[in-house]
N, C-alpha and C positions, 0 to 999 in steps of 0.2 A: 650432704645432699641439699640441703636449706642454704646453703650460703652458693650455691650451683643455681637456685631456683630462677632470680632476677636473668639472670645471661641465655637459661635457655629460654624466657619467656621472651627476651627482647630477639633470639634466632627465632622462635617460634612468629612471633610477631614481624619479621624482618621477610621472612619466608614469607607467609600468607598474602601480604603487603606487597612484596616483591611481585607474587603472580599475579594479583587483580591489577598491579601496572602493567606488564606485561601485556595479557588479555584486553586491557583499554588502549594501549601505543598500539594493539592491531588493529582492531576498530579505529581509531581514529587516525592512523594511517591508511587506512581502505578509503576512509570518509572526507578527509581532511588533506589532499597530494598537496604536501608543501612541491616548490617552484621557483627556480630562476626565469626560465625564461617558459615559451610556449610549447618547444622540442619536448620538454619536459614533462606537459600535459598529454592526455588520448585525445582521440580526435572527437569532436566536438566538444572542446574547453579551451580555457584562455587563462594564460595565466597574469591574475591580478595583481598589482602592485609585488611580484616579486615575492609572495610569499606563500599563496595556495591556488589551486585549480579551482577555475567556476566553468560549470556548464553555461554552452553559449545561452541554451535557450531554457535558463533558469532562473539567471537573473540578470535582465535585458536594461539600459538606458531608455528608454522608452516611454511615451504614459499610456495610459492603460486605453485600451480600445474594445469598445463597445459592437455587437455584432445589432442590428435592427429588430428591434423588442424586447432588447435584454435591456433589463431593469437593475438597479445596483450597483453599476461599473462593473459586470462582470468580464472577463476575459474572454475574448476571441482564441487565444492563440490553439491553434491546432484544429479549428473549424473550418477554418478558408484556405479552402486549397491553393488559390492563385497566389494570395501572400504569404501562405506556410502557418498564418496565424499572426503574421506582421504586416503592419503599412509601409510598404518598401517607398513612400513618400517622409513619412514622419524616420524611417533608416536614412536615407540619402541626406537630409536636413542633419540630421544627427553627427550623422560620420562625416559630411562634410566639414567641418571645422571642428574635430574631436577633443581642440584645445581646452574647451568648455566647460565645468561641470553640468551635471545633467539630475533630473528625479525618474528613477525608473522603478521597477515593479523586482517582483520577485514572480517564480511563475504558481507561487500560493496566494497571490494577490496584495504582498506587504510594500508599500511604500518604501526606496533603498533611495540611498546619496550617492551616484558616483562621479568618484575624483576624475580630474580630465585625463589621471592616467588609466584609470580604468575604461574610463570612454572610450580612449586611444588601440587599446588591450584587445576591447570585444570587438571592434572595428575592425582590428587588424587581421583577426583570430576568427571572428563567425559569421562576417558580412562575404561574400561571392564580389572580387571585382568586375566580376563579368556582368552577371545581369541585377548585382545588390540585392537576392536572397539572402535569407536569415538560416543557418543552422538553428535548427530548433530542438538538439537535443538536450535532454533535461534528464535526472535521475527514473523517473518513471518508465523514459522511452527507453534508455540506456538498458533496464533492470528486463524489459519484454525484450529487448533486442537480444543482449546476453541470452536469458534464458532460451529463446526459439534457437540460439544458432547452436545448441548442446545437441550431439548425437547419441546416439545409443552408448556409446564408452565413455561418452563422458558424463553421462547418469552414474555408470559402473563405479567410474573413478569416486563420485559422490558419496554413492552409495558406501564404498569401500571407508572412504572417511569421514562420515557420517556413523560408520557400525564401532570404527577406531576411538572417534572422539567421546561415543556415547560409553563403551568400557572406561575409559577416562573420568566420564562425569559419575558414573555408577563404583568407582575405587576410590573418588573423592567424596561421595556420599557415602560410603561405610567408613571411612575414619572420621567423616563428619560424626557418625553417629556412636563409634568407637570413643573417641573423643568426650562426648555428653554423658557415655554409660560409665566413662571412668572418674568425670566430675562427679558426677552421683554417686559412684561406691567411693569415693573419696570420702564427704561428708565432712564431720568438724578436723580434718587431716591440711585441708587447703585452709590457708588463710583466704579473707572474705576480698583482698587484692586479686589474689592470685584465682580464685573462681571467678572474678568478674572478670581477667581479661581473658582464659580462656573462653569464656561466653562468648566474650564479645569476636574473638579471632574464628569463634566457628560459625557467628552470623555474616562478618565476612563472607565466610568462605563457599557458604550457602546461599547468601540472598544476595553477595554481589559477582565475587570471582567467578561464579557457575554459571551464573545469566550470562555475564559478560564472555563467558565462554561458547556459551551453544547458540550468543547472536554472531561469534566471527566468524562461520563458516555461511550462513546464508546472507551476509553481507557480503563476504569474499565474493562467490557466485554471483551475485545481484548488478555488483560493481563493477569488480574485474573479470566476470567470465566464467564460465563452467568448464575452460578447456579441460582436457585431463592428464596433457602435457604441461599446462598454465600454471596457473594459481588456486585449484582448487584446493589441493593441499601445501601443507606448508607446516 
């Protein structure tokens, strides 16, 4: 059994390991739409340098525009209804020679560099060539949009996977704990290696794999949708 110990600790370890990847490559696939081109994106994003989606109206080339008595540089966008929350003068200047690099915002107010392909990108992707409005969707409006366009089944559906995932997280908190109660009737049986990494594989599996579990499903919904044909489950 002792000479068994090492192998199942390292499946043991492999396994636990394996799920919190898992549960983060979906979150950060929800969060993160790698990209070739723009097809690739939903509507209202652009796809950057060929690698991930940005919302148009997240983070803009732009500089930061001030509404009359706002103090701070604070942001306009989403106040003025005529520009959407944009100077479709300081847009036109912009996207007219996209070749450029540019300083723009982020729509939390952080200063961003982007490359003239990025210029190029959001120009292409969230500027109207008709009258040179701004898509101004951003994760905020995206998360109210989704959520308002859920109907009555597709709560259900939620619901349904919501009551799934929580049996899930309540079968992995009793081995959680199964697990602790046989560390302890163990006693001087475990070498002091082998108690500490199961310790350590059930704090995993409680303070990070779990969280990271019970945030992908109101990210999924947030992001991609509440349909209940869609992406609610998965």
């Amino acid at each position: 059994m002792k000479a068994r110990t090492p192998f199942m600790l390292i499946a043991g370890a492999t396994m636990v390991l394996g799920q919190f990847m898992t549960a983060m490559s979906i979150i950060s696939g929800i969060v993160f739409v790698a990209c070739k081109t723009d097809d690739m994106c939903g509507d209202g994003e652009y796809c950057a340098a060929e690698t991930r989606c940005f919302y148009c109206g997240g983070e803009v080339p732009l500089p930061i525009q001030n509404q009359p008595g706002d103090s701070g540089g604070t942001l306009n966008w989403a106040r003025d209804p005529d520009f959407r929350g944009f100077n479709l003068t300081a847009v036109r200047e912009v996207c007219a020679l996209p070749i450029r690099p540019a300083t723009g915002l982020s729509s939390s107010g952080l200063e961003l560099a982007f490359s003239p392909e990025l210029v190029a990108a959001w120009c292409r992707r969230c500027v109207s060539p008709i009258d040179g409005t701004v898509d101004d969707h951003n994760s905020l409006k995206l998360t109210k949009d989704n959520i308002g366009a859920m109907g009555k089944l597709d709560w259900l559906a939620l619901l349904f996977c919501v009551v799934i995932f929580s049996l899930t997280i309540v079968k992995e908190l009793k081995d959680v704990a199964l697990c602790k109660h046989a560390i302890f009737n163990a006693g001087e049986r475990l070498s002091p290696v082998v108690r500490f990494t199961m310790q350590c594989l059930n704090v995993v599996r409680r303070w990070a794999f779990l969280p990271a579990l019970v945030t992908a499903i109101p990210m999924l919904v947030a992001v991609k949708g509440g349909g209940a044909c869609a992406d609610t489950c998965f």
